[in-house]
N, C-alpha and C positions, 0 to 999 in steps of 0.2 A: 862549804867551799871545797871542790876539788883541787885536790895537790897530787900531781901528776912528776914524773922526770922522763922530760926525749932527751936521746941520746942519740945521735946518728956518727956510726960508726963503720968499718969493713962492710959498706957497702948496704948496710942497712940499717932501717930507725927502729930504735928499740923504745918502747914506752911503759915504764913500770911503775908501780906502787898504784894502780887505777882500782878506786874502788871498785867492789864489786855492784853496788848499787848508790845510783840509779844508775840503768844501762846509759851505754853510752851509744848514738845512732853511727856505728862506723862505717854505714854505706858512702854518705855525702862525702867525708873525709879520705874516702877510696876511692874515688869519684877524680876529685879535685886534685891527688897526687897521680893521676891514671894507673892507678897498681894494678898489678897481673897477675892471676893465675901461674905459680912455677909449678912445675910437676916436681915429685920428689923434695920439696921445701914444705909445699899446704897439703893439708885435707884436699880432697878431689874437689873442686868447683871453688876454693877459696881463694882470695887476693891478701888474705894474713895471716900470721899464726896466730896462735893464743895460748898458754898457760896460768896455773894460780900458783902463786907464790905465796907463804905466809898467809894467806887471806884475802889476798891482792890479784888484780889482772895480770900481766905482762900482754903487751903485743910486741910483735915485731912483723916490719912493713920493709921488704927485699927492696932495695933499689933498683932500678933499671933506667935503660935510657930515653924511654916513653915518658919518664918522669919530668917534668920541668925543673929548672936551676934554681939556684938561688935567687938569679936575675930574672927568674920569671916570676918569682912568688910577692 
């Protein structure tokens, strides 16, 4: 079982402890929040970031107003 912690904070979801395996398909779930490309936030052509902590993933996913609400999810 995956044990994950989101965190959505200043504007952005932060999601850490993700194991490293099995990947996880983060297109659909980029898809479905409309994330965007930021310049100066991603890698050139990204809509996340990504680092490893300890062993672990981290992502974090920028907020924007493309994004649906609470009331829309």
């Amino acid at each position: 079982m995956r044990r994950m912690k989101i965190t959505i904070h200043g504007g952005m979801i932060d999601v850490t402890e993700i194991p490293v395996y099995p990947p996880i398909e983060w297109k659909p779930i980029l898809d479905e929040l409309k994330a965007e490309h930021i310049p100066g936030l991603y890698q050139q052509g990204k809509r996340m970031g990504v680092s490893i902590v300890s062993g672990r993933l981290r992502v974090y996913i920028y907020l924007t107003d493309k994004m649906p609400s609470e009331h829309d999810t």
